[in-house]
C-alpha positions in Angstrom: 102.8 122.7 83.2 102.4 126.5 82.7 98.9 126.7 84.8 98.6 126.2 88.1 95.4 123.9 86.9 98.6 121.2 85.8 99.6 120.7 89.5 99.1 118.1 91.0 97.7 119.2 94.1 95.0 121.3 91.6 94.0 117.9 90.1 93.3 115.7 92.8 90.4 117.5 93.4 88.8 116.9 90.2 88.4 113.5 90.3 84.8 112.4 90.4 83.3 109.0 91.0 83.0 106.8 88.4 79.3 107.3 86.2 78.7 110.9 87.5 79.2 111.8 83.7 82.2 114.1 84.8 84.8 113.7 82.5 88.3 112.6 84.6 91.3 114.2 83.5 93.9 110.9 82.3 96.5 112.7 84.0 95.1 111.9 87.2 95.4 108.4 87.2 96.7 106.3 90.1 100.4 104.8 89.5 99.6 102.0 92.1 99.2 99.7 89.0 103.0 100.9 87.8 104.2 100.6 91.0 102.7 97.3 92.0 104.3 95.9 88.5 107.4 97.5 89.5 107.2 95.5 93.0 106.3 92.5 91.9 108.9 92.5 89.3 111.5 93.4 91.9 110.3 90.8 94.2 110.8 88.0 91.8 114.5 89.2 91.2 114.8 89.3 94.6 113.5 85.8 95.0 116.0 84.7 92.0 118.9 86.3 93.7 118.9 84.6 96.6 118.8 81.4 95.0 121.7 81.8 92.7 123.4 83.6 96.0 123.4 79.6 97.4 124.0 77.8 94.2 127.0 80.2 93.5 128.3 80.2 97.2 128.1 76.6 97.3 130.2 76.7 94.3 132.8 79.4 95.2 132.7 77.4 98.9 134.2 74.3 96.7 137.4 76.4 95.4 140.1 75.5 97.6 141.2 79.3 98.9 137.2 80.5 99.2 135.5 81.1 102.4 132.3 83.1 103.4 132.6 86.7 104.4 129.3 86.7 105.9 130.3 85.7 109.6 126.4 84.9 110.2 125.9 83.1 107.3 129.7 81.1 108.1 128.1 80.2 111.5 124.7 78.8 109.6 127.3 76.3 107.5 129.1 75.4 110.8 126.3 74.3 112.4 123.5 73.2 109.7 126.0 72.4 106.7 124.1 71.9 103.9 121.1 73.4 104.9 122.6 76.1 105.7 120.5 78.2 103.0 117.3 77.6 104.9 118.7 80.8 107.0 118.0 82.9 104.4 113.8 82.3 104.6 113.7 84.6 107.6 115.4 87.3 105.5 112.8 86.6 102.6 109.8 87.1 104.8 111.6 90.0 106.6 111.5 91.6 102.5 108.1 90.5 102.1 107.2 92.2 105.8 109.7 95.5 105.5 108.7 96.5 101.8 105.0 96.0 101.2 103.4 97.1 97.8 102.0 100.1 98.5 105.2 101.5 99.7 107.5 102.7 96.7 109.6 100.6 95.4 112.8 101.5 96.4 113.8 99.2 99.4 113.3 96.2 97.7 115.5 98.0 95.0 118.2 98.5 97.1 117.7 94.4 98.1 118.0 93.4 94.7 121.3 95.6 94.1 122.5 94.6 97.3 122.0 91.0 96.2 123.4 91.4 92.6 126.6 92.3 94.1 126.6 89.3 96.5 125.9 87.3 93.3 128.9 88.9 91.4 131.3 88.3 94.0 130.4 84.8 94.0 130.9 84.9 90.6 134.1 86.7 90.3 135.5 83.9 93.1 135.0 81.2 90.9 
């Protein structure tokens, strides 16, 4: 990147339409395919995650000693007991609402980290 032909800003304009026989530099390619990969990848971890969040907090729930730290999700088991997961929907469509494809990745990143920790503590209790 020694010209100032290699910046990006430069290249954008020399993009033509597609069939005007102008030949399309491959550095100027869109990443939205990358980054919609990247989404939809984090999106299904996410959607993993929060299943083995209830299958391993039902679990670490079972250990005598165990209790749930989350005082919202303690007040779902209180007062929809098994069911209690079917809180956690809202917070799926509030992902799927909050961190749209065409946005970068990184807030569904920071979901799925959020929730691996969740998932290790639930681990670590049993």
């Amino acid at each position: 990147m020694d010209s100032e032909n290699d910046w990006p800003s430069q290249r954008a304009g020399d993009l033509q339409p597609v069939g005007s026989g102008v030949r399309v530099d491959p550095r100027t390619v869109s990443r939205s395919r990358p980054l919609a990969r990247a989404h939809w990848i984090l999106w299904i971890l996410f959607i993993e995650l929060q299943i083995a969040d209830v299958v391993t907090t039902n679990r670490a729930l079972a250990v005598p000693g165990n209790w749930e730290a989350n005082p919202l999700m303690h007040l779902s088991q209180t007062h929809l007991g098994a069911a209690w997961w079917l809180t956690k929907i809202p917070v799926i469509v509030f992902a799927a609402v909050a961190a749209p494809p065409s946005l970068r990745p990184w807030p569904m990143f920071i979901a799925v980290w959020y929730y691996v920790v969740v998932v290790s503590g639930n681990l670590a209790s049993l």
